[in-house]
C-alpha positions as CSV (number, residue, x, y, z in Angstrom):
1,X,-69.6,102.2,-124.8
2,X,-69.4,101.7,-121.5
3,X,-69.4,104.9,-118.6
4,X,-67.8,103.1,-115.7
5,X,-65.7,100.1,-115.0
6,X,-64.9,98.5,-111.6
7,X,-61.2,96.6,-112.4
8,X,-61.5,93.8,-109.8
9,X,-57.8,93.6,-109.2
10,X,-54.8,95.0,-108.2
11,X,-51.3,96.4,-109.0
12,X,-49.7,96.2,-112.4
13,X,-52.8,95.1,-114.6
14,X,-55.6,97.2,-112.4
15,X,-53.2,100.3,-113.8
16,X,-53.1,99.1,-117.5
17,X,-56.3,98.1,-117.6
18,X,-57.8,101.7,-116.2
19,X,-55.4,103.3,-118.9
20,X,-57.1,101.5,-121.5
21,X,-60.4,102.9,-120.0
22,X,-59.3,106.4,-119.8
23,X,-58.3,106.1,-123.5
24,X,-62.2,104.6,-124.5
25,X,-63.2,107.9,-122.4
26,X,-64.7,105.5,-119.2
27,X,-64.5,106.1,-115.5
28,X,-62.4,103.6,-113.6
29,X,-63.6,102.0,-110.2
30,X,-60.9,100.1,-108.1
31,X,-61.3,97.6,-105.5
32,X,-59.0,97.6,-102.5
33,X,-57.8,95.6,-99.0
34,X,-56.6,96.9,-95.9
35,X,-53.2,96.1,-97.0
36,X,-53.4,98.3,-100.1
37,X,-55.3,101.3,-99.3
38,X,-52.4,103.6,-100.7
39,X,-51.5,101.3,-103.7
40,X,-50.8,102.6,-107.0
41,X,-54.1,101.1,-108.9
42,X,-56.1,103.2,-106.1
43,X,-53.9,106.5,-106.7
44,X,-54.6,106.1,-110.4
45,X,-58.5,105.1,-110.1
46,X,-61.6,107.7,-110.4
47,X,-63.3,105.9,-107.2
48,X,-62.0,103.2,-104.6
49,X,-64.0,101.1,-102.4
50,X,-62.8,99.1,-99.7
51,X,-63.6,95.4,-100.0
52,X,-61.8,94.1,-96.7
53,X,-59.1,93.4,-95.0
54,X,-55.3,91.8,-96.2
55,X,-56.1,88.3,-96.7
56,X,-57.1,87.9,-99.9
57,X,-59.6,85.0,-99.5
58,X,-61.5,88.4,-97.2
59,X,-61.5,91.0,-99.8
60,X,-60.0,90.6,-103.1
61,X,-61.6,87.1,-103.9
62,X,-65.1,87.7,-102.1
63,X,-67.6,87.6,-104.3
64,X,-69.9,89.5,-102.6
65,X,-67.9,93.0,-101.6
66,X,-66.6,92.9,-105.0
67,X,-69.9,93.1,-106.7
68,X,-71.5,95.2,-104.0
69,X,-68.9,97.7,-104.3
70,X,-69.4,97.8,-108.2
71,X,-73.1,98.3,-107.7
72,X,-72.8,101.3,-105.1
73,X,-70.4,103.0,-107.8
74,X,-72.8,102.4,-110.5
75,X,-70.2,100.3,-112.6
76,X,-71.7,98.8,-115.8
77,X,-69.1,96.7,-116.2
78,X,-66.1,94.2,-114.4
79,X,-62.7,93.3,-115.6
80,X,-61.0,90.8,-113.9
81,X,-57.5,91.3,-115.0
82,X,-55.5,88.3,-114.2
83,X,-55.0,86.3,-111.2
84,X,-57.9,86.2,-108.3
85,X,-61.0,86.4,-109.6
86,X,-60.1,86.6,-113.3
87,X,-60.8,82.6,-114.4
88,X,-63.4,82.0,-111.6
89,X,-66.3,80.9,-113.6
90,X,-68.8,80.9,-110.5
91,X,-67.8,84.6,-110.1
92,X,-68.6,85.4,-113.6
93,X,-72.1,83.8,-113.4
94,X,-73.1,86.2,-110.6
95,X,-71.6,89.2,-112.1
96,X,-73.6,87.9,-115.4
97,X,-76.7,87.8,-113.4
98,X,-75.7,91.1,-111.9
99,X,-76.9,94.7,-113.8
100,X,-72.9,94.6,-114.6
101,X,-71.4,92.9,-117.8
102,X,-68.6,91.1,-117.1
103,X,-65.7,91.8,-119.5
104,X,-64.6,88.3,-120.5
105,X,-65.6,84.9,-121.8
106,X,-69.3,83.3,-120.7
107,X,-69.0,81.8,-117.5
108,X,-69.9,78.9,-119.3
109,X,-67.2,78.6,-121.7
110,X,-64.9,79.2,-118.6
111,X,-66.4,76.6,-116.3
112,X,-66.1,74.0,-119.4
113,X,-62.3,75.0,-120.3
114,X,-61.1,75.9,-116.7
115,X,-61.3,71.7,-116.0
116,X,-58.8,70.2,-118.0
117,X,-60.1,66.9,-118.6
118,X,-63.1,69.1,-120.5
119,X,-61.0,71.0,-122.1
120,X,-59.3,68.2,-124.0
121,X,-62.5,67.2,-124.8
122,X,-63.0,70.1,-126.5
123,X,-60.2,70.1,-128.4
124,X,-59.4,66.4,-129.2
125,X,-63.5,67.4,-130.9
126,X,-61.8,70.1,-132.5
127,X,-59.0,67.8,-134.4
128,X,-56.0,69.5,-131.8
129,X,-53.3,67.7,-130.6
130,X,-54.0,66.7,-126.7
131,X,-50.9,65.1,-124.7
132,X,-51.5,61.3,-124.3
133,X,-53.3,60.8,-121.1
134,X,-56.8,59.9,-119.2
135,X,-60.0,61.7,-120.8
136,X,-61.8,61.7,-116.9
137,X,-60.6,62.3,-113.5
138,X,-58.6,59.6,-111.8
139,X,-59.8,58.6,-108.0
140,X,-57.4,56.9,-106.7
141,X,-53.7,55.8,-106.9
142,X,-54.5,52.9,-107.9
143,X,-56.5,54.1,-111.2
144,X,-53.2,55.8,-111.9
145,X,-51.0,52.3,-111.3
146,X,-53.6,50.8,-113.7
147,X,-53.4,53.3,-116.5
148,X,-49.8,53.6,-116.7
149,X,-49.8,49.8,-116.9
150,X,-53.1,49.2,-119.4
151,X,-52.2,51.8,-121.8
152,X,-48.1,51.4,-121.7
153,X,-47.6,54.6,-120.8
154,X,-43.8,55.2,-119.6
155,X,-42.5,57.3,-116.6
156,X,-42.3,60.0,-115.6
157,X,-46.1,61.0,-115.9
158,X,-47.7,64.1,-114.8
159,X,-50.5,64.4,-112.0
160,X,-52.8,67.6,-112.7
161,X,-54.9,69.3,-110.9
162,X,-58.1,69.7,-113.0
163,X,-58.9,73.0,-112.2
164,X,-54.7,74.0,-112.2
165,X,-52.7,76.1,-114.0
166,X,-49.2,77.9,-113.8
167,X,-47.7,74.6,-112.3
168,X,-50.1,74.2,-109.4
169,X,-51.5,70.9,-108.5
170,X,-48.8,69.9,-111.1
171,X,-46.7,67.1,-109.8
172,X,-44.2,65.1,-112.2
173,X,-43.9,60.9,-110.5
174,X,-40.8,59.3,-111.8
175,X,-41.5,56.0,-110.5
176,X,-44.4,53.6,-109.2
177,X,-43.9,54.6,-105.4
178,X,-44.2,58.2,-106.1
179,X,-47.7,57.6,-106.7
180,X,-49.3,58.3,-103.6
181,X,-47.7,61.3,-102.2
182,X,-47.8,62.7,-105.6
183,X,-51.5,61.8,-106.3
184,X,-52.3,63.1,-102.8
185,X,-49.6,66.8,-103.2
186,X,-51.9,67.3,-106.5
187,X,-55.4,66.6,-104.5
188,X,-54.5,69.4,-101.8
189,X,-53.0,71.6,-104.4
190,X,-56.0,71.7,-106.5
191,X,-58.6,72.3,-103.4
192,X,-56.4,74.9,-102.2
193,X,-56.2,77.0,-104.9
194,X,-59.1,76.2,-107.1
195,X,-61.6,74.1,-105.1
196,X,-61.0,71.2,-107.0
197,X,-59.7,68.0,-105.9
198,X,-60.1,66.5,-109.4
199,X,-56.9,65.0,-110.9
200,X,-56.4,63.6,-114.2
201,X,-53.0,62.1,-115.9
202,X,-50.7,62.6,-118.6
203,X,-47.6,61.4,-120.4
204,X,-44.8,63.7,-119.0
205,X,-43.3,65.5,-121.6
206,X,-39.3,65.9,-120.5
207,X,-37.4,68.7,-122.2
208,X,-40.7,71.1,-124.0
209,X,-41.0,74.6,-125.2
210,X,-43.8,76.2,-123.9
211,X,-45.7,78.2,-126.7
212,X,-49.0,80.2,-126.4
213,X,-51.1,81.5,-128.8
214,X,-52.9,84.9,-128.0
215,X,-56.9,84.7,-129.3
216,X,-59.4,87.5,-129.8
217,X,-63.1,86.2,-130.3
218,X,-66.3,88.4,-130.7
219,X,-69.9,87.7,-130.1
220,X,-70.4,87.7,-133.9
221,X,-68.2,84.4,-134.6
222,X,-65.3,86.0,-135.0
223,X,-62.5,84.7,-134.1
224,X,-58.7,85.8,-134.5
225,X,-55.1,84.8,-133.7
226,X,-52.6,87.4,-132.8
227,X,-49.6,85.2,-133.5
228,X,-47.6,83.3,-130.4
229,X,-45.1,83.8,-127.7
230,X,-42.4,81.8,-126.6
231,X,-43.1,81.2,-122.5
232,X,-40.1,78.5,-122.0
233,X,-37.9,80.2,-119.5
234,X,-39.6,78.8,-116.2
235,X,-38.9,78.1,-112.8
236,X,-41.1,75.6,-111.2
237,X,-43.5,76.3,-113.8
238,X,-43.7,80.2,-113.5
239,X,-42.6,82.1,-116.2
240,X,-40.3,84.4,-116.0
241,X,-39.6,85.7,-119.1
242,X,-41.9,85.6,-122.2
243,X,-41.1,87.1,-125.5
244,X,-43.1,87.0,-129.0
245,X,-42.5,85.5,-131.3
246,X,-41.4,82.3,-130.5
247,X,-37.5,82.2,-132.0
248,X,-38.2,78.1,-132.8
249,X,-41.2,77.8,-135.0
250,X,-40.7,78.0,-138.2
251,X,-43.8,79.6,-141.0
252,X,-45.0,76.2,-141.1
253,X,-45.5,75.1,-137.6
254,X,-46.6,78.5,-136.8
255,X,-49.5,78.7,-138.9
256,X,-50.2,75.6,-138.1
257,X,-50.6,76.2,-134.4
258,X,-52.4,79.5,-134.9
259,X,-55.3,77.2,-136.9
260,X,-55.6,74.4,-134.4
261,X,-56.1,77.6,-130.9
262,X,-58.7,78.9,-133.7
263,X,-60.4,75.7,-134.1
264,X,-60.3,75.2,-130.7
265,X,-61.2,78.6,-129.4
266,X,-64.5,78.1,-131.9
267,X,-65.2,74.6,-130.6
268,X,-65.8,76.0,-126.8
269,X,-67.7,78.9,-128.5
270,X,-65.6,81.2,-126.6
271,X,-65.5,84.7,-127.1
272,X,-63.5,87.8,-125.7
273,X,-59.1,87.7,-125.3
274,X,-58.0,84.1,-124.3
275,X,-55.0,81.9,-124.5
276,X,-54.3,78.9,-125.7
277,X,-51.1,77.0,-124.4
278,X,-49.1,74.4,-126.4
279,X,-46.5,71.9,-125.6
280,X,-44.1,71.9,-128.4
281,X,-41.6,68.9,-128.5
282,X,-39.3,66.9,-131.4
283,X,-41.4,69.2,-133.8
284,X,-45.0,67.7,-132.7
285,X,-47.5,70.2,-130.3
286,X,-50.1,69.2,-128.2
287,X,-52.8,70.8,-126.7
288,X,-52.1,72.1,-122.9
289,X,-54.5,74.0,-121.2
290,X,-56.7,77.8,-122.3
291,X,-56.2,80.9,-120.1
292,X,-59.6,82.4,-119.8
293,X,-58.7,85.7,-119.4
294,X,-55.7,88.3,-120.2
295,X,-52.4,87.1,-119.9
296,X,-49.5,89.1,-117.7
297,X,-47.1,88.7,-120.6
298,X,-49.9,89.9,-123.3
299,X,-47.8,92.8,-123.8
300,X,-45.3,91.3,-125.5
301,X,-48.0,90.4,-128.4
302,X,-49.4,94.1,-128.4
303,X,-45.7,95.3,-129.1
304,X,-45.3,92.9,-132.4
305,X,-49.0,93.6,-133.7
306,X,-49.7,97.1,-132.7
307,X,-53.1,95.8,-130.9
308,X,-54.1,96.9,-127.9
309,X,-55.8,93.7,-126.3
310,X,-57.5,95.1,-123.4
311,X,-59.1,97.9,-125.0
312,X,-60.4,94.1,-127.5
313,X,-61.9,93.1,-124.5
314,X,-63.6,95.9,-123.4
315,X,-64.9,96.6,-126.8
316,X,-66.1,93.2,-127.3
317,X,-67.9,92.3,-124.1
318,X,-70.1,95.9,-125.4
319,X,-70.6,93.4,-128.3
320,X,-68.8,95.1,-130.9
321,X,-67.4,93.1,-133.8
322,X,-63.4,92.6,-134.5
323,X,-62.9,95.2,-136.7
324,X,-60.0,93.5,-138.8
325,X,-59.5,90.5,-140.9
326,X,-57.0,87.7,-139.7
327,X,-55.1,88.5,-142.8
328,X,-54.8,92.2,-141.5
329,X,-52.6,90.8,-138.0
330,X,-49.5,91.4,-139.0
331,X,-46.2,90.9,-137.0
332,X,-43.1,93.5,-136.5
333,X,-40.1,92.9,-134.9
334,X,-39.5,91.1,-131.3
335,X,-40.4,91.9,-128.1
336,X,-39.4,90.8,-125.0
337,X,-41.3,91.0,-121.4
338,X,-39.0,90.8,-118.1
339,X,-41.0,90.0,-115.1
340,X,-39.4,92.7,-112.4
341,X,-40.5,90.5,-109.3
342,X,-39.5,91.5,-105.1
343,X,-37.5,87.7,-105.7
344,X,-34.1,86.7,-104.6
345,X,-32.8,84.4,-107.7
346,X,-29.4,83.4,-105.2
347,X,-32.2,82.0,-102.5
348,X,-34.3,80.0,-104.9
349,X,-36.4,83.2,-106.2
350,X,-37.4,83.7,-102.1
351,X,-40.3,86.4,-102.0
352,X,-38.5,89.7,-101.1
353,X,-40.2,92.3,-98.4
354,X,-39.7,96.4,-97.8
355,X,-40.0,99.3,-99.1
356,X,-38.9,100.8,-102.6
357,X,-36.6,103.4,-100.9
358,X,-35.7,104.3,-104.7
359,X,-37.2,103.2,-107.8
360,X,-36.7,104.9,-111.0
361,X,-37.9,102.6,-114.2
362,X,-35.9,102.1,-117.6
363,X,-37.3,104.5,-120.5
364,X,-36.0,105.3,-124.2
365,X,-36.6,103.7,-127.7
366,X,-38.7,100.6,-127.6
367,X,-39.2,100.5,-123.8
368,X,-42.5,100.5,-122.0
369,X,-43.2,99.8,-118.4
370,X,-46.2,98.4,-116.7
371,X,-46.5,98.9,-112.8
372,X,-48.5,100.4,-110.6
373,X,-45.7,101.5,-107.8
374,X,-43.5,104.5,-107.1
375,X,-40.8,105.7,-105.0
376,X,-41.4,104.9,-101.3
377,X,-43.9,102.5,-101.7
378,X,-44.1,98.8,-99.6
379,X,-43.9,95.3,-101.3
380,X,-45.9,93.3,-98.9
381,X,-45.8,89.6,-98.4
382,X,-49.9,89.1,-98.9
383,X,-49.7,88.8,-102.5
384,X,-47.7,88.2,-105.5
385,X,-44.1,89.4,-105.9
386,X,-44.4,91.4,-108.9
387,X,-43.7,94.9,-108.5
388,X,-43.6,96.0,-112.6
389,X,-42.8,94.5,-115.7
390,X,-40.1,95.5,-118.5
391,X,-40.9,95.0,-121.7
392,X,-38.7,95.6,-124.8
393,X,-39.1,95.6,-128.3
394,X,-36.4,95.6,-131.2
395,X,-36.6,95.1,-134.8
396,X,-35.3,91.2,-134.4
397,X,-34.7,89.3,-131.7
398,X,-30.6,90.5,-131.7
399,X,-31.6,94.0,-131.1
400,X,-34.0,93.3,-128.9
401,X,-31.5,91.7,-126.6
402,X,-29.2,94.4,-126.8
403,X,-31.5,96.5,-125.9
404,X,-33.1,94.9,-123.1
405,X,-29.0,95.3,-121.8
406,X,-29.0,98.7,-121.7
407,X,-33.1,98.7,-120.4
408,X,-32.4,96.6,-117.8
409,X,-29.5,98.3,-116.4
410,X,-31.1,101.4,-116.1
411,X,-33.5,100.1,-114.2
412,X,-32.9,101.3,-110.2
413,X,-34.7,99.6,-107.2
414,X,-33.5,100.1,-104.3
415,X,-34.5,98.9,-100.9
416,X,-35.7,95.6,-101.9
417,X,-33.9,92.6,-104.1
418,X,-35.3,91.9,-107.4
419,X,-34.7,89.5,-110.2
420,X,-32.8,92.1,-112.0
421,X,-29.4,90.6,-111.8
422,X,-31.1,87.6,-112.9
423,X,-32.5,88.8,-116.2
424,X,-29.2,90.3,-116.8
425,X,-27.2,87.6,-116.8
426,X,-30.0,85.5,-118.6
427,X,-29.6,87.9,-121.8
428,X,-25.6,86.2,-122.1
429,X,-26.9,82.9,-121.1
430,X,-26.0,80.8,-124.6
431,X,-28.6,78.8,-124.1
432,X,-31.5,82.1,-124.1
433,X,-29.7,83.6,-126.4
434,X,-29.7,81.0,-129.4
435,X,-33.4,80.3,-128.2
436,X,-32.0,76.5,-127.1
437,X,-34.0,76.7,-123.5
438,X,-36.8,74.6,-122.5
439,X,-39.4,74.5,-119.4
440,X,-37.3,72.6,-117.7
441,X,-33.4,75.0,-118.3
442,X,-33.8,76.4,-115.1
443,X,-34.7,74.2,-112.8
444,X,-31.7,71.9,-114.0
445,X,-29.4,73.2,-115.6
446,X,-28.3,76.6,-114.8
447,X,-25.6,77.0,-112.3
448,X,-26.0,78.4,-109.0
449,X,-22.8,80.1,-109.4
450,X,-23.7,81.8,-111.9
451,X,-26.7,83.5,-110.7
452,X,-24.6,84.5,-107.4
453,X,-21.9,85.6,-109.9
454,X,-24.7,87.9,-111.5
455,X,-26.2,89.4,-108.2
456,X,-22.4,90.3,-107.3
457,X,-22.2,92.4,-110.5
458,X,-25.5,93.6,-110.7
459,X,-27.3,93.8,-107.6
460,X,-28.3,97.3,-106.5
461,X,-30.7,96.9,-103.5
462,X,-28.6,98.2,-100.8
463,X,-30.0,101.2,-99.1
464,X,-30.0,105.0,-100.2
465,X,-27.9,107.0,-98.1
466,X,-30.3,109.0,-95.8
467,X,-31.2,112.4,-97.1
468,X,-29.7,115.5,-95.7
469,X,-31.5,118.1,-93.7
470,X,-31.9,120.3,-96.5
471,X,-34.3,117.7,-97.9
472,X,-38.3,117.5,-97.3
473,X,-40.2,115.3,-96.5
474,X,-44.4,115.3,-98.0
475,X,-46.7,114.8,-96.1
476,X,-49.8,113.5,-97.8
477,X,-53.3,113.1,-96.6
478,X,-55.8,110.8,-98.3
479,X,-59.8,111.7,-98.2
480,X,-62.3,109.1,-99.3
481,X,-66.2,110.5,-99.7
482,X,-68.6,108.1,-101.3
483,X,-66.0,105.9,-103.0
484,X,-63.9,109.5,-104.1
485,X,-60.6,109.6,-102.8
486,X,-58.6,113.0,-102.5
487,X,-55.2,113.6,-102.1
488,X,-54.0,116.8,-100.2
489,X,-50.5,117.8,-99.6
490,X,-49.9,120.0,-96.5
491,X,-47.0,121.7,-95.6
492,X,-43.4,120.4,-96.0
493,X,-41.4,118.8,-93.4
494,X,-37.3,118.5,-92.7
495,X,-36.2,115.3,-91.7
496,X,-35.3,117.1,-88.3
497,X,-38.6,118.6,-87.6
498,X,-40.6,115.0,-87.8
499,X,-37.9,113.9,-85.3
500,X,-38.9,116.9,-82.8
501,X,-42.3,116.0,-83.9
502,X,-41.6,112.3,-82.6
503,X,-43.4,111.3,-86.2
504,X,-40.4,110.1,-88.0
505,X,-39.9,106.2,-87.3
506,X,-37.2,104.0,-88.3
507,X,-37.3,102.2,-91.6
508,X,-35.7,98.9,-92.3
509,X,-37.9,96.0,-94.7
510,X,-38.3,92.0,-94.7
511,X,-39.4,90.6,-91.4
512,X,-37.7,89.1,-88.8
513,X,-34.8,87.9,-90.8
514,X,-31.7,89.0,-88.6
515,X,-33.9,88.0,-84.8
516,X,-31.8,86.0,-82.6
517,X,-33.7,82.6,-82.0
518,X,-33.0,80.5,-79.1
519,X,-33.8,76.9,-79.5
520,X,-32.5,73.8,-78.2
521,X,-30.5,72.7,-81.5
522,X,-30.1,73.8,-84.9
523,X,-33.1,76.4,-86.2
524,X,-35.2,75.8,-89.7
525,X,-36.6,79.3,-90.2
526,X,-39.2,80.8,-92.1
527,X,-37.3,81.8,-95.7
528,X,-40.5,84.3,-96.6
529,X,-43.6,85.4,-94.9
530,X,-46.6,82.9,-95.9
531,X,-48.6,80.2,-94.3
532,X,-47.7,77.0,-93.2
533,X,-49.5,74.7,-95.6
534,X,-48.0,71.3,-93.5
535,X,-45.6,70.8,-90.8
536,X,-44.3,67.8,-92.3
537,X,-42.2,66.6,-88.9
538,X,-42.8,65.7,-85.8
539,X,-41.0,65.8,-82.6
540,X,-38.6,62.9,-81.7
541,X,-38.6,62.2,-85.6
542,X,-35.1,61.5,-87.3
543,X,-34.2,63.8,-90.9
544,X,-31.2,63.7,-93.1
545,X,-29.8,67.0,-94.7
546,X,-31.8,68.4,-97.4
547,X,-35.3,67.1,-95.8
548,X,-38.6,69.0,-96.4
549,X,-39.5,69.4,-92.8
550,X,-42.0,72.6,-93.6
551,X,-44.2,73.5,-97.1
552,X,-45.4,78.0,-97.1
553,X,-47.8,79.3,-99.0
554,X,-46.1,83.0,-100.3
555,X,-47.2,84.7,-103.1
556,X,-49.2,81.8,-104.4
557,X,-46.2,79.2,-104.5
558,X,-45.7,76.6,-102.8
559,X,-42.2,76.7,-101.1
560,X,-40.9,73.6,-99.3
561,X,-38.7,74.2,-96.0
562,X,-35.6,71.7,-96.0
563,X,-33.1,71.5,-93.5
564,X,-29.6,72.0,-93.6
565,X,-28.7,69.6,-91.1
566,X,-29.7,66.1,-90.2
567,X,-30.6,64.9,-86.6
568,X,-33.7,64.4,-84.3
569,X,-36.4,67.2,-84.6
570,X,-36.8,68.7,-81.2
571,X,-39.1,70.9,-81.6
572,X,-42.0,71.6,-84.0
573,X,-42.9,75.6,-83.5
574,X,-45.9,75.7,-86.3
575,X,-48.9,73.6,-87.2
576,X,-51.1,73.8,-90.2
577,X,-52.7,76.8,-91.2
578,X,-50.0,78.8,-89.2
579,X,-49.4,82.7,-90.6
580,X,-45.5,83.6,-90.5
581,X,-42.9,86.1,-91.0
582,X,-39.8,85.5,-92.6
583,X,-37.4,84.2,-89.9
584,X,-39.6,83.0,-87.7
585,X,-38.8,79.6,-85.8
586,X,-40.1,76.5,-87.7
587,X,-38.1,73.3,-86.4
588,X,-35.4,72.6,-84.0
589,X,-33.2,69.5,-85.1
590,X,-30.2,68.5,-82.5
């Protein structure tokens, strides 16, 4: 087994993965940026190294550092968790070509299923179900305009990116004229975030259940399914909440669908964890897309079967052989995982900023937490919005619900809004609870009232009061030597004697939200920190209410800006490629 891992990640899934290390008996190696030098995954690791600075693109996705630092530590191995690096199939290859094993599928196997049009290749060879649609990239708008007429395809159709996943460089046309700024959307989206302007097209599928089916695969031909979870509950294509099993298949279906992500899985000869993601409509599934990597919502699988996945993929990827039969997976009860994201559900889930000024997680009978915060850390803008995640288990899917209840509202965050209220009021949603959703519930037919309704009986973010004198305060000093970092507490300080001191500074999160702007006409501000992927208006140009005028970049989604107002744009304050903090000036319309 291995003696050191370098988790090339952060937050949440750095932790879990490092605790499935300590359990093997490895040392743990974490990567870090500027911006989370005193994050929970560096507290928790053996050694840190620091890769760069905030921006991601500098430090967390840089090839380079990330390997380098794993080399100076003496790492034998890299996990990518999820997210960043984790399905990047060039990164693999150099840490395959590396003294370091990489602790996933072959880069090979990822390159082929991380393009989609490949990927149904793959599996249409296998004998699985693919969505009707084009087997190669599209070039044009016009290719498009000519396959929806030559094969008698209907609208709406779906542009993809071919290198997308999780909705992005996904965008739905509903009519011929759509085609171009929708063909285009999906071009940028996919160079943006995977460095792909590939697109390829499919028949749009209007009210599906999204089901996954969780694979282990060894070097020995080996090749398991660990059953499937339900990932319907979505807002613009991010989940939200995931639970396993899916309450909708029946035995027949299911087995059915946990052959074909076997066939499949064997087709790519794939090994280590992956996913395989279904469309399930009317009864019929079709193939969608494979996730390369761990999944965040792989906990709700390890709940039901008693597996622990990530300690699979570490085991695997030192080329030991699945050491159970697919008869032996076995499934108990339900689980649910709750995705406790720094979101405001009431502003159309707008990333939230600030400091945790009290968080104290949900415990008991079948409840486990995965973060990689505590009290008095900061949820920063420069990545994703998830501070933890919640997940319950029960022994059906009516316990587990009532549990999750009581789970949930124990669970304190203060200082910062969460989606809390929103999972709340989700668990007496009919349409959750008698498993009746689709992908498409939230985006059209939940009522905004309703979620206000919820975050007026069950929002808790407002501010501590401030601790009396008799309190202390720690103050903690962090030493690095050689990758090592030590923590040493000095003495304790009153409130009063940091404000002699002149060390104590006032608190307060977000950016920028409450700043008076002065502008000739009505403002358009900046609803999150992010950057300005276009400035869609320019000055002297006339916009009706409800306008995109702006499209940010924040916490890799894509948010566009509207207007509340229409009128003449008199002023554009941003241009493309812009950095900005929530309530900064945008547009001025008059």
């Amino acid at each position: 087994m291995f003696d050191k891992v370098l988790i090339a990640n952060r937050g949440e899934i750095a932790v879990r993965v490092m605790r499935a290390c300590e359990e093997l008996g490895i040392g743990t190696v974490a990567v870090y940026s500027e911006a989370d030098k005193n994050a929970g995954h560096v507290r928790y690791a053996d050694e840190a190294y620091n890769v760069g600075p905030a921006k991601a693109s500098e430090s967390y996705l840089d090839h380079e550092a990330v390997i380098e630092a794993g080399e100076k530590a003496g790492a034998e191995a890299v996990h990518p968790g999820y997210g960043f690096l984790a399905e990047n199939a060039e990164f693999a290859s150099k840490v395959e070509d590396s003294e370091m094993k990489w602790i996933g599928p072959p880069s090979d196997a990822m390159a082929n299923l991380g393009e989609k049009t490949q990927a149904r290749q793959i599996m249409d060879a296998a004998d699985v179900p693919i969505v009707p649609g084009t087997k190669e990239p599209v070039g044009s708008a016009d290719e498009i305009r000519d396959f929806v007429e030559e094969e008698g395809v209907s609208y709406p159709i779906a542009i993809k990116a071919e290198g997308g996943g999780g909705g992005r460089g996904l965008k739905v046309v509903r009519s011929e004229d759509e085609i171009e700024d929708q063909f285009e959307s999906a071009q940028r989206e996919g160079e943006e975030y995977f460095d792909n302007a590939n697109v390829y097209v499919e028949k749009y599928l209007e009210n599906p259940k999204h089901i996954e089916v969780q694979i282990l695969a060894d070097e020995h031909g080996n090749v398991r399914h660990l059953g499937e979870r339900d990932c319907s509950l979505q807002r613009r294509h991010q989940k939200v909440i995931e639970e396993a099993p899916s309450p909708i298949l029946d035995d027949e279906l299911r087995e059915e669908i946990g052959d074909a992500a076997r066939r499949g899985v064997r087709e790519a000869e794939y090994h280590n964890a992956g996913t395989v993601e279904f469309l399930v409509e009317d009864g019929e599934f079709f193939f969608m897309e494979v996730n390369t990597r761990i999944q965040v919502e792989h906990c709700a699988t390890e709940e039901i079967t008693d597996i622990d996945i990530v300690k699979w993929q570490i085991r695997v990827a030192d080329g030991e052989e699945i050491g159970f039969a697919q008869d032996d997976v076995s499934f108990n009860g339900h689980a649910i995982e709750f995705r406790i994201n720094a979101e405001d559900a009431v502003q159309e889930f707008a990333p939230q900023m600030g400091g945790l000024d009290k968080y104290d997680p949900a415990g008991g009978v079948g409840v486990r937490i995965d973060d990689g915060v505590r009290q008095g850390d900061e949820i920063s803008g420069e990545y994703d919005s998830m501070i933890a995640k919640l997940i319950v288990w029960g022994g059906d899917r009516e316990e587990c619900i009532e549990r999750s209840k009581r789970a949930l509202g124990e669970y304190e965050i203060q200082g910062i809004k969460t989606i809390i209220p929103f999972h709340l009021l989700m668990l007496e949603d009919e349409a959750f609870v008698e498993g009746s959703h689709d992908t498409k519930y939230l985006d059209h037919e939940l009522e905004q009232e309703a979620v206000e309704e919820a975050y007026e009986k069950w929002g808790t973010d407002e501010k501590p009061a401030p601790a009396g004198v008799e309190e202390t305060l720690e103050r903690e000093f962090v030493v690095e030597v050689d990758g090592r970092r030590f923590e040493v507490n000095l003495e304790d300080y009153t409130p009063e004697m940091l404000v002699a001191e002149g060390t104590a500074t006032g608190g307060g999160g977000g950016g920028g939200g409450g700043q008076n702007i002065d502008v000739d006409g009505h403002p358009v501000t900046a609803e999150m920190q992010g950057n300005v992927l276009s400035a869609d208006v320019e000055e002297g140009d006339e916009v009706g209410e409800g306008e995109v005028v702006c499209v940010i970049e924040a916490m890799k989604m894509e948010n566009d800006i509207t207007t509340s107002v229409g009128g003449t744009v008199t002023e554009v304050a941003v241009a493309d490629g812009d950095s900005v903090n929530q309530g900064d000036l945008l547009v001025a319309i008059e």
